[in-house]
C-alpha positions as CSV (number, residue, x, y, z in Angstrom):
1,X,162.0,233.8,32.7
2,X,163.7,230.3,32.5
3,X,166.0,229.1,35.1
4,X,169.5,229.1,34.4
5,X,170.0,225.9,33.2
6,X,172.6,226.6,30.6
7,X,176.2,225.9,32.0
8,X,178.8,228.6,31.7
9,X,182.0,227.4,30.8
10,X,185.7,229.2,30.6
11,X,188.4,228.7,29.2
12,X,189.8,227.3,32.4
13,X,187.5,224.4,32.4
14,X,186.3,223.9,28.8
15,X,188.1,220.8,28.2
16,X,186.7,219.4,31.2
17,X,183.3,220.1,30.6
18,X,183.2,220.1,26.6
19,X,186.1,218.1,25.0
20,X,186.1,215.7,27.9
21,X,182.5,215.9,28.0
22,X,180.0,213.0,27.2
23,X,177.0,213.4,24.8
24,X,175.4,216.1,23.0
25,X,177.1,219.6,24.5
26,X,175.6,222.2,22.4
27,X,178.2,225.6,23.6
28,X,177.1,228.9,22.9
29,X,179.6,231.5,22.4
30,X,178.3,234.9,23.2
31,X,178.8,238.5,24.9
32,X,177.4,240.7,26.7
33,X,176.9,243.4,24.1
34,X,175.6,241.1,21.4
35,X,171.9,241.8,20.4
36,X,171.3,238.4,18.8
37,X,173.2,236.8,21.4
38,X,170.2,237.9,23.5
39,X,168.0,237.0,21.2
40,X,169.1,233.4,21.1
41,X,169.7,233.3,25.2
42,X,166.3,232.4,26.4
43,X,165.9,229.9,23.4
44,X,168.3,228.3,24.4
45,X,167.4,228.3,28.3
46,X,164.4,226.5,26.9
47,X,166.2,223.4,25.2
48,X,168.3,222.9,28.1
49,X,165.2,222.5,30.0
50,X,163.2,220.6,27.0
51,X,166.6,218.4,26.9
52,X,167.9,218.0,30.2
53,X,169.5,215.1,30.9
54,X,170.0,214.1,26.6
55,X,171.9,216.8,25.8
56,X,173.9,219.9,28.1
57,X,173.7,223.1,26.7
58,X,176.5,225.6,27.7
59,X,177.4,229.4,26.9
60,X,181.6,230.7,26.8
61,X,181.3,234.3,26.6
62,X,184.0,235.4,24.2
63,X,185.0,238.5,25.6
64,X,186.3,236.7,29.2
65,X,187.5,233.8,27.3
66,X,189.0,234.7,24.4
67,X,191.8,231.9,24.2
68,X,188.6,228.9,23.5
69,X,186.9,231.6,21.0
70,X,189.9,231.9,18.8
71,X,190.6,228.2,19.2
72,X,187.9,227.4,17.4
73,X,188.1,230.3,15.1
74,X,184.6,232.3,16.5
75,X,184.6,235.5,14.5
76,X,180.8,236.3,14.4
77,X,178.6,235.9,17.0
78,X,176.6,233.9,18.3
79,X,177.9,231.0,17.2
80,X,176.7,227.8,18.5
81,X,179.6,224.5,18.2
82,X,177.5,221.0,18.7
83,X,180.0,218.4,20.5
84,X,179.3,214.9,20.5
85,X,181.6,212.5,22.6
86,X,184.7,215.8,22.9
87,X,184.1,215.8,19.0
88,X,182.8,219.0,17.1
89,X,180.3,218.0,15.0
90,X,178.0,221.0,13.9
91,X,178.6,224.9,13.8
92,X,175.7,227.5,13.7
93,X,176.2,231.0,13.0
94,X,174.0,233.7,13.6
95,X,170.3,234.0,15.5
96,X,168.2,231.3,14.5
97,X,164.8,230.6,15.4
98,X,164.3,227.5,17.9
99,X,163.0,225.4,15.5
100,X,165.8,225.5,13.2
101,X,168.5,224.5,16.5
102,X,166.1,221.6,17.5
103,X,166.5,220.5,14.0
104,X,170.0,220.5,14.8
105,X,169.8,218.7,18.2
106,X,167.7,215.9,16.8
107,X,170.0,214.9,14.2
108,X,173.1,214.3,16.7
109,X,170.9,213.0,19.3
């Protein structure tokens, strides 16, 4: 099992660490209770890894911060928001394999 590398993130503090954020912040919204929210976890453990220090990847689970999920109008889960520089610049919706997010991380990198 990876370390956790991933940065959890509240609503308390997600403009700090996202919006005010600099670089590639990939978020993952998830909860507990979310199958391919599991799925995706460990995926995503290992880009943060394979990444670290280009990009910060960062989880908000939706059911403790519910206030940034409907900000950004999350209604299926897992979705994953891409922030460049505090601007949103790619949603994902859905389980997807690893090599379809590093596709995604290259491009805004």
């Amino acid at each position: 099992m990876a370390s956790d590398k991933a940065v959890h993130v509240t609503d308390a503090d997600f403009e700090e660490r996202v919006i005010k954020g600099k670089g590639l912040i990939l978020v993952d919204f998830w909860a507990e209770w979310c199958a391919p929210c599991r799925m995706v976890a460990p995926i995503l453990e290992d880009l943060a890894v394979e990444y670290e220090g280009r990009m910060t990847v960062t989880k908000l689970n939706v059911d403790e911060n519910r206030q940034t999920a409907a900000q950004f109008g999350i209604r299926s889960i897992p979705t994953i928001l891409f922030f460049k520089d505090g601007s949103q610049v790619e949603q994902v919706i859905g389980a997807l394999p690893k090599s379809a997010i590093k596709t995604k991380i290259q491009q805004h990198l």
